[in-house]
Residue frames as qw, qx, qy, qz and C-alpha x, y, z in Angstrom:
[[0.068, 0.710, 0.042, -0.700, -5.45, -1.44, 9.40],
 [0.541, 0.542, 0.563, 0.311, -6.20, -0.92, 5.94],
 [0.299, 0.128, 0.457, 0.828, -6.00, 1.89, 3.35],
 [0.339, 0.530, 0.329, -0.704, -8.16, 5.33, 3.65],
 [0.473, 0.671, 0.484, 0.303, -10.10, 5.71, 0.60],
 [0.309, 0.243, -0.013, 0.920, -8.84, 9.37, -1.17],
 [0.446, -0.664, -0.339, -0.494, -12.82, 10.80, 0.52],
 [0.609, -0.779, -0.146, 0.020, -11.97, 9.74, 3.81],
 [0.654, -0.051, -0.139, 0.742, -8.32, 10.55, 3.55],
 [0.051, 0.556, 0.179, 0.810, -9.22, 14.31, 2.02],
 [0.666, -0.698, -0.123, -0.232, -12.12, 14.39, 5.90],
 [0.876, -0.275, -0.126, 0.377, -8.89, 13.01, 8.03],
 [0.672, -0.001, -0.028, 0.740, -6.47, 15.48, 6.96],
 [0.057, 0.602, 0.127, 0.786, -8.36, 18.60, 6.80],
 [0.728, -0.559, -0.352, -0.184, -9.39, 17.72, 10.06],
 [0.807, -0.288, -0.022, 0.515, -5.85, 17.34, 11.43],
 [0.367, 0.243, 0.075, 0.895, -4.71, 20.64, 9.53],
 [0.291, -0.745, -0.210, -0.562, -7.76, 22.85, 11.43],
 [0.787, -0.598, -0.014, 0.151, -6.24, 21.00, 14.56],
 [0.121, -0.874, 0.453, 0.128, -2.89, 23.03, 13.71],
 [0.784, -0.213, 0.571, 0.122, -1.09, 19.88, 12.33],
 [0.011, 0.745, -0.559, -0.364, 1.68, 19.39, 9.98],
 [0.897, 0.282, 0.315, -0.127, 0.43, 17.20, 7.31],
 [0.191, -0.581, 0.649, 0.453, 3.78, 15.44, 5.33],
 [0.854, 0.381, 0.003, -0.354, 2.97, 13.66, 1.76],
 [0.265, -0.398, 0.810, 0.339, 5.23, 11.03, 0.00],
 [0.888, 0.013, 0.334, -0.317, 4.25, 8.62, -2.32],
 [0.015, 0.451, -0.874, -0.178, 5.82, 5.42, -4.41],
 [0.787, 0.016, -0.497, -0.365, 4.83, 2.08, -5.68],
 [0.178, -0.553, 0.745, -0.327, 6.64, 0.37, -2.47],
 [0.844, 0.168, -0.483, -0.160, 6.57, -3.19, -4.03],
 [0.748, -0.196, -0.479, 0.416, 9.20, -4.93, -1.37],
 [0.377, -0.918, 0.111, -0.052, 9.69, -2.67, 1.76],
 [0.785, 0.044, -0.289, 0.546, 13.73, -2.16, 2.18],
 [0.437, -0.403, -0.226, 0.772, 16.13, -0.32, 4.38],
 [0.198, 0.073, 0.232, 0.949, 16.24, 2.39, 1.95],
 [0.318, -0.511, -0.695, -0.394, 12.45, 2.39, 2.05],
 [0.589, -0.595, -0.526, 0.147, 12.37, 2.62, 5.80],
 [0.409, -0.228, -0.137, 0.873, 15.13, 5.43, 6.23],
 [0.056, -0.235, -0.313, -0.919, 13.40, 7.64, 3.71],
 [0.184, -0.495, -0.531, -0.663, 10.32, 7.43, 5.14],
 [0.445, -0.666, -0.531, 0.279, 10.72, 8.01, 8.79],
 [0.354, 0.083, 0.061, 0.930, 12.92, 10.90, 7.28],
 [0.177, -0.456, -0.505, -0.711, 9.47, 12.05, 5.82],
 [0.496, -0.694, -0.519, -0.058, 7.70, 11.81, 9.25],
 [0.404, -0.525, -0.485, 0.572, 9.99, 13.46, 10.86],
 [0.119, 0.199, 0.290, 0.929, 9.54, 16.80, 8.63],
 [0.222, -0.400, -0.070, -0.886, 5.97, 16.85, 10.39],
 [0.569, -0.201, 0.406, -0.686, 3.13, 15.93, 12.48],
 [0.779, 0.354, 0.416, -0.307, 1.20, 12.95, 9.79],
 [0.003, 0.510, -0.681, -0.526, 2.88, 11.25, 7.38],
 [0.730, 0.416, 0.267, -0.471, 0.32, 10.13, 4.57],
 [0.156, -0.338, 0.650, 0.662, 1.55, 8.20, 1.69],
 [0.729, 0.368, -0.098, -0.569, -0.20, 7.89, -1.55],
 [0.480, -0.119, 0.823, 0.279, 0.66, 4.17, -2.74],
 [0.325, 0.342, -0.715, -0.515, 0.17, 3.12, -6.63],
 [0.916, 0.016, 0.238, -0.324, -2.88, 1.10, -7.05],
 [0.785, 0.114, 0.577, 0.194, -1.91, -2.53, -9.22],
 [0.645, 0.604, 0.348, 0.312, -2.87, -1.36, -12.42],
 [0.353, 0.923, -0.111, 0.101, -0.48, 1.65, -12.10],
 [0.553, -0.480, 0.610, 0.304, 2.49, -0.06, -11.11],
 [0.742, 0.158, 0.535, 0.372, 2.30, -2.09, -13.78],
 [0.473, 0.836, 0.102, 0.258, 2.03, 0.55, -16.28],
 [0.178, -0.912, 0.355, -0.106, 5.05, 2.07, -14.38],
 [0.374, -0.557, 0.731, 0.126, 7.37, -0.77, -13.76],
 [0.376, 0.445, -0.740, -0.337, 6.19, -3.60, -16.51],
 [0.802, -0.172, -0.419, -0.389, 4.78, -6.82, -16.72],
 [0.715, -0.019, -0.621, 0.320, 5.04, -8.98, -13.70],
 [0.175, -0.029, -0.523, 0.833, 4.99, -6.00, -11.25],
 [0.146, -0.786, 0.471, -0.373, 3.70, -5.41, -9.02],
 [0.088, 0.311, -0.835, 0.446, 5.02, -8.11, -6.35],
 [0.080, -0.245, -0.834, 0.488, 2.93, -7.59, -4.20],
 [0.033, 0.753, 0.574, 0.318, -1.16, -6.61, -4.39],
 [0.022, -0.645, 0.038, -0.763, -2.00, -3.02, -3.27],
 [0.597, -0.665, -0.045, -0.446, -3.73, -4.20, 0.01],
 [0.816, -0.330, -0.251, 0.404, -0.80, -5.95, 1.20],
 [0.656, 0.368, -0.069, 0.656, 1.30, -3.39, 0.33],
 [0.004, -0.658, 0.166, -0.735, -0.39, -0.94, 1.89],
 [0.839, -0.537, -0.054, 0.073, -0.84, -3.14, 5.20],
 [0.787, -0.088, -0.204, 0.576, 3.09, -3.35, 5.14],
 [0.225, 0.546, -0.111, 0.800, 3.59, 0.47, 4.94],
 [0.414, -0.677, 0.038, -0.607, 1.03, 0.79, 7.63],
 [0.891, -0.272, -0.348, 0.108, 2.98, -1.52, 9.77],
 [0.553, 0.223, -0.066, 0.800, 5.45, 1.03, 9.96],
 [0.341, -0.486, -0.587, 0.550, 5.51, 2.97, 12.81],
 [0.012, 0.523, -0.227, -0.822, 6.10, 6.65, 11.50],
 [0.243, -0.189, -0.640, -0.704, 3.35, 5.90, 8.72],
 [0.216, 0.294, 0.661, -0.656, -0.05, 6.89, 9.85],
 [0.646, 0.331, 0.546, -0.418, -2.17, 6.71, 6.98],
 [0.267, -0.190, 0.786, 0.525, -2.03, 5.24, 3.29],
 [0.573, 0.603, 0.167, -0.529, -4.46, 6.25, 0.54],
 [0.612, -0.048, 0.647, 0.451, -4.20, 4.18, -2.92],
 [0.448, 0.704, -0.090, -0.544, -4.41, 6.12, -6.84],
 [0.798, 0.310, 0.512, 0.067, -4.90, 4.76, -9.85],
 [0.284, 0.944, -0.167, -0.007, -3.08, 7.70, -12.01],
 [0.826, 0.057, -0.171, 0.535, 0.70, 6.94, -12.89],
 [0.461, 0.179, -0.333, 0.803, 1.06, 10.40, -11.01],
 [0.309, -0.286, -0.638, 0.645, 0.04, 11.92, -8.15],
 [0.232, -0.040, -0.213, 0.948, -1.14, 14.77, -9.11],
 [0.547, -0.528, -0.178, -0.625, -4.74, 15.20, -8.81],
 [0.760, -0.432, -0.452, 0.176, -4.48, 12.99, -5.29],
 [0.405, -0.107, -0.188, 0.888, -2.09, 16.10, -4.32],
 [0.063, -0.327, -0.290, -0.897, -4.40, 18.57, -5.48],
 [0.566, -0.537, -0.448, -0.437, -7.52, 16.87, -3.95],
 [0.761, -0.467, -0.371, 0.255, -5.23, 16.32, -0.29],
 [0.144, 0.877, -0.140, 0.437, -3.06, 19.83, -0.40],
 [0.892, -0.217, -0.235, 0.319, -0.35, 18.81, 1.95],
 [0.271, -0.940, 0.009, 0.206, 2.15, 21.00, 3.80],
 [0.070, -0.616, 0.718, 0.317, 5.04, 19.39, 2.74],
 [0.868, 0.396, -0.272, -0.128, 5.60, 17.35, -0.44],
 [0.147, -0.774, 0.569, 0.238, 8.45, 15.00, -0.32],
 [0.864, 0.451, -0.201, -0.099, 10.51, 13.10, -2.66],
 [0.941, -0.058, 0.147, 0.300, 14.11, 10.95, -2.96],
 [0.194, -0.651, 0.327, 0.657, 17.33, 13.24, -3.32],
 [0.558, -0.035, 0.651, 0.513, 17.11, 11.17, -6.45],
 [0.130, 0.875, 0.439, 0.156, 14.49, 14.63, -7.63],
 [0.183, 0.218, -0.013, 0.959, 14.93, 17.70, -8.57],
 [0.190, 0.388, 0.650, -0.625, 12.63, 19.70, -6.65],
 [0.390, 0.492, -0.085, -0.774, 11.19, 21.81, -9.48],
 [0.346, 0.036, -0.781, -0.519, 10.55, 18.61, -11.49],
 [0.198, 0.299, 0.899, -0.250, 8.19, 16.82, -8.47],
 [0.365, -0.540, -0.636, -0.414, 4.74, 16.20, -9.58],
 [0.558, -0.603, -0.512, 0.250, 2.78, 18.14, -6.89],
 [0.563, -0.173, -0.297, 0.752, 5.13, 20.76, -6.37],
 [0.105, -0.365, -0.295, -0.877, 3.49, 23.39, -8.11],
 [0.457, -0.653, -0.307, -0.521, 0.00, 23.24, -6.22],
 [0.639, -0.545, -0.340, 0.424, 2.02, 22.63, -2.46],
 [0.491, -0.039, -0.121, 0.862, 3.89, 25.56, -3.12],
 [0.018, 0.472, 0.378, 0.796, 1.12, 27.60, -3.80],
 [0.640, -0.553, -0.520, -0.116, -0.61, 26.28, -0.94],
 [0.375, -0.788, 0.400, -0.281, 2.58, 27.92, 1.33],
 [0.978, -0.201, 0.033, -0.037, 3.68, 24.48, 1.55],
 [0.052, 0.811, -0.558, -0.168, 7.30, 23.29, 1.14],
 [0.932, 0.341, -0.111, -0.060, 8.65, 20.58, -0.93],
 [0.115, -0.709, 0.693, 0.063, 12.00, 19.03, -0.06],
 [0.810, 0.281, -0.511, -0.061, 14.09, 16.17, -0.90],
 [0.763, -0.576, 0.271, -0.111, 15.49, 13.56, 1.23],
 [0.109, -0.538, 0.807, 0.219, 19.23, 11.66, 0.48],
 [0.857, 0.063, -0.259, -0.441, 18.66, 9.10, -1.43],
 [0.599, -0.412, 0.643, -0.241, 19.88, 5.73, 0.18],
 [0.477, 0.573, -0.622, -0.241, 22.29, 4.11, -2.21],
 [0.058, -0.191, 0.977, -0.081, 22.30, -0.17, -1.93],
 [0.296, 0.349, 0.863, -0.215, 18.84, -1.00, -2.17],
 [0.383, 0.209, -0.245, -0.866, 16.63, -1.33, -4.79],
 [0.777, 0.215, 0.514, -0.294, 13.02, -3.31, -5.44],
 [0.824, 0.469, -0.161, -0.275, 13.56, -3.93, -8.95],
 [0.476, 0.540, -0.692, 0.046, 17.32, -5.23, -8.27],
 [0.539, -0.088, 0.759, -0.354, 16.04, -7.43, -4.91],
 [0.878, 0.311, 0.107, -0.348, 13.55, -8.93, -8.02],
 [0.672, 0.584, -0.451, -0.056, 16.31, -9.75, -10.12],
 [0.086, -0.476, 0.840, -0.245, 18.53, -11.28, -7.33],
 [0.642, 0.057, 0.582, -0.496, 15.59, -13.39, -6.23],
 [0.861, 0.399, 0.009, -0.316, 14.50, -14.05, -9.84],
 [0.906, 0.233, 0.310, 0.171, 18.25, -15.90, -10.38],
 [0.503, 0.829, 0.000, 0.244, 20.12, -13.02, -12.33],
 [0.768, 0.107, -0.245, 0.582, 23.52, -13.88, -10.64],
 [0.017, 0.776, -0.362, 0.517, 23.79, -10.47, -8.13],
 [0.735, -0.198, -0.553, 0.339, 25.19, -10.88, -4.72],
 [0.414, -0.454, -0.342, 0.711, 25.28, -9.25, -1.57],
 [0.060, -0.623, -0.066, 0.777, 25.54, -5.59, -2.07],
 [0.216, 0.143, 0.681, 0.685, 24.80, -5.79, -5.64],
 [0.117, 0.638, 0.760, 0.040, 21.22, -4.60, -5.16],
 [0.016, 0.662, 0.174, -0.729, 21.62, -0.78, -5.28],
 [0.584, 0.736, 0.302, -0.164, 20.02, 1.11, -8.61]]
């Protein structure tokens, strides 16, 4: 399975919202998949019917996290998300924020990481307008990609050390 394009995502989901369906957004660079990764985002699925995620092409990771990222390419990345049961379809943007991919895909529900305020999400404005509802999810404290890099890369953490 591969990665709609944002055309056939935009045909897929309006399709699925005329069929009464409860279309849930998320999105994230999701460089190494971890627990925390995996809690939050069946959280997200279970808030509706379709749980879409926008992923961060390459070139906007990097501008977002810094040389060397991402990890991993976009098309693996999004293969791993879509390996994941409670993820049904992955669409990649090249913007360091959502928010024309929110505009152009008008989701029911936005959602983000407790680690948001709601009124700051990118997105929130045009879901709310839409009727939609925007919520946060707990964030899930021990795991982080950038501190898994650093363990890996040598930088002396251990065990539980990996949380932001």
């Amino acid at each position: 399975m591969e990665a709609l394009s944002i055309t056939e995502a935009k045909a897929k989901l309006a399709e699925l919202k005329a069929a009464g369906s409860k279309i849930v957004f998320t999105n994230g660079c999701f460089d190494i998949i971890h627990e925390g990764h995996k809690t939050y985002l069946s959280g997200a699925k279970a808030l509706g019917d379709f749980l879409i995620i926008g992923l961060n092409s390459d070139a906007s990771v990097t501008k977002l996290k810094g040389p060397g990222r991402p990890v991993n390419g976009e098309a693996l990345r999004a293969s791993n998300l879509l390996r994941l049961s409670y993820v049904d379809a992955v669409t990649i943007f090249s913007e360091e924020t959502p928010k024309s991919l929110i505009d152009e895909l008008r989701p029911n529900i936005l959602v983000k990481g407790g680690d948001y305020n709601t009124d700051d999400i990118v997105g929130a404005d045009r879901v709310r307008a839409d009727g939609g509802e925007v919520v946060t999810l707990p964030f899930v404290s021990g795991f982080s990609t950038t501190k898994i890099i650093e363990k890996q890369a040598g930088k002396g953490l251990t065990g539980e050390e990996v949380s932001d």
